[in-house]
Each structure stands twice: as C-alpha cells, then as structure tokens.
N, C-alpha and C positions, 0 to 999 in steps of 0.2 A: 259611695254611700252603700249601707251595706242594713239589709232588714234584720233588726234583732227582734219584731212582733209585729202586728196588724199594724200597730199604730205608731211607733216607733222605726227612726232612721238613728243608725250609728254614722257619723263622719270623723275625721282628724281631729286629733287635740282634745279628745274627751266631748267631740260635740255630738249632741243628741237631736233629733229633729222630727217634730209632731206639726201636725197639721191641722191651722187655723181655721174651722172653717166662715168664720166673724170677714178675713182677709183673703181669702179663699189662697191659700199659700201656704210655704212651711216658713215655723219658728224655730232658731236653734237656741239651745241652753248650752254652758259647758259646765262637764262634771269632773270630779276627781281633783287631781294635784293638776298644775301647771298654771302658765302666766294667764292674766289677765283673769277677765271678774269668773267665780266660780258659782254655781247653785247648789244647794243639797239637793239631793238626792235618792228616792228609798230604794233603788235596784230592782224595779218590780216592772220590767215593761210593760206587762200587759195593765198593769193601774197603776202608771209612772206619778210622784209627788214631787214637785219644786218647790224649793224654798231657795228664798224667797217671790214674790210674783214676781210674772215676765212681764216688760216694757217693751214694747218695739213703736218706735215710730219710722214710717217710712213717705214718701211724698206719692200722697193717692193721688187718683184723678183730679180732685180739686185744690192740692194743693198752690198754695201761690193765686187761683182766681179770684181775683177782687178779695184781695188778704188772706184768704182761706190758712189756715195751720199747714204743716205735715198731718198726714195720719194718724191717728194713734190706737195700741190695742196695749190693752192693762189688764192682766187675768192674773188668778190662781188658779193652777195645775195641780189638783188634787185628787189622789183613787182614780185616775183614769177620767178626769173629769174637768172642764176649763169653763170658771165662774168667771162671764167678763166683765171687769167691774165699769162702774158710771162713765169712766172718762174716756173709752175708747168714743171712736167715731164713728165704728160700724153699726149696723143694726141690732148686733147680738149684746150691746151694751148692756150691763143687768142683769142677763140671763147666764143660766148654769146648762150647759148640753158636756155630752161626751165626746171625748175626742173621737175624732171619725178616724176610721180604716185609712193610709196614709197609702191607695191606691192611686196616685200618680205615676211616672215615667219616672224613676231613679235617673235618669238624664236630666231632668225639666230643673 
C-alpha cells in the first residue's frame, strides 16, 4: 500500500483506498482498465471523485443477532468529500463530512 496523499492509499490492480470514518475502516474502489467492477475516477487525490457510489456491506457487530442484516455503508465520493446516504447503518447516515487523513498503520 503505497500513500499517493493525506487521504488516499494506492494498492494492486488499480485499487484505491480512503478511509471511512461512518466504519471507522478503509474502502477500496478499483480504477482504470482491468477485470472486474471499475469506478470513474477524476485523478485528483487530494479531492478524489467516484462514480458511481460505493456499497460496501460487511458483517458488523450485530450482524446475524436476532436477524440483524450485514452492515451497510452507501456514500458518494465527491471533491474530497463522502455524502453517506440513508441506507447505510452507521451513524453518519445522511450526513456529508470530509474524508479524514488516512493516518492508520499501512500494515492494519
């Protein structure tokens, strides 16, 4: 994993990796040419654009208790900025913040 800006990770295969802080975790996108789903992309690390939004669902803590879903986080990545829309499950549901400083451990 390799810092291409504050808030931006570069990985293998065109992947990109910003930091949720809704999941308190990274999400990756893949950009460019190659297999599997692709997003656009504006080349602007420091106020990266996805198109289309990101989905990620993953099994949170309450997945599975007493029926609970997976996860879910559904944003748009725009200007340096992640609108999370209604249907995630975090807190930040709704709300538009800036992507945070992707000051983690490039190991974690």
């Amino acid at each position: 994993m390799a810092a291409i800006s504050a808030i931006l990770r570069s990985v293998t295969n065109g992947g990109l990796m910003f930091w949720c802080p809704g999941c308190d975790g990274a999400h990756m996108v893949t950009v460019g040419e190659g297999p599997g789903p692709r997003w656009g992309y504006n080349g602007n690390p420091d106020a990266p654009t996805f198109t289309p939004s990101v989905l990620v669902t993953y099994n949170g803590a309450d997945a599975g208790v007493d029926g609970a879903p997976p996860a879910i986080c559904h944003s748009f990545v725009t200007g340096g900025r992640i609108q999370f829309l209604a249907d995630c499950t975090h807190a930040l549901a709704g709300q538009t913040v800036d992507i945070p400083p992707f000051d983690r451990k490039d190991e974690e």
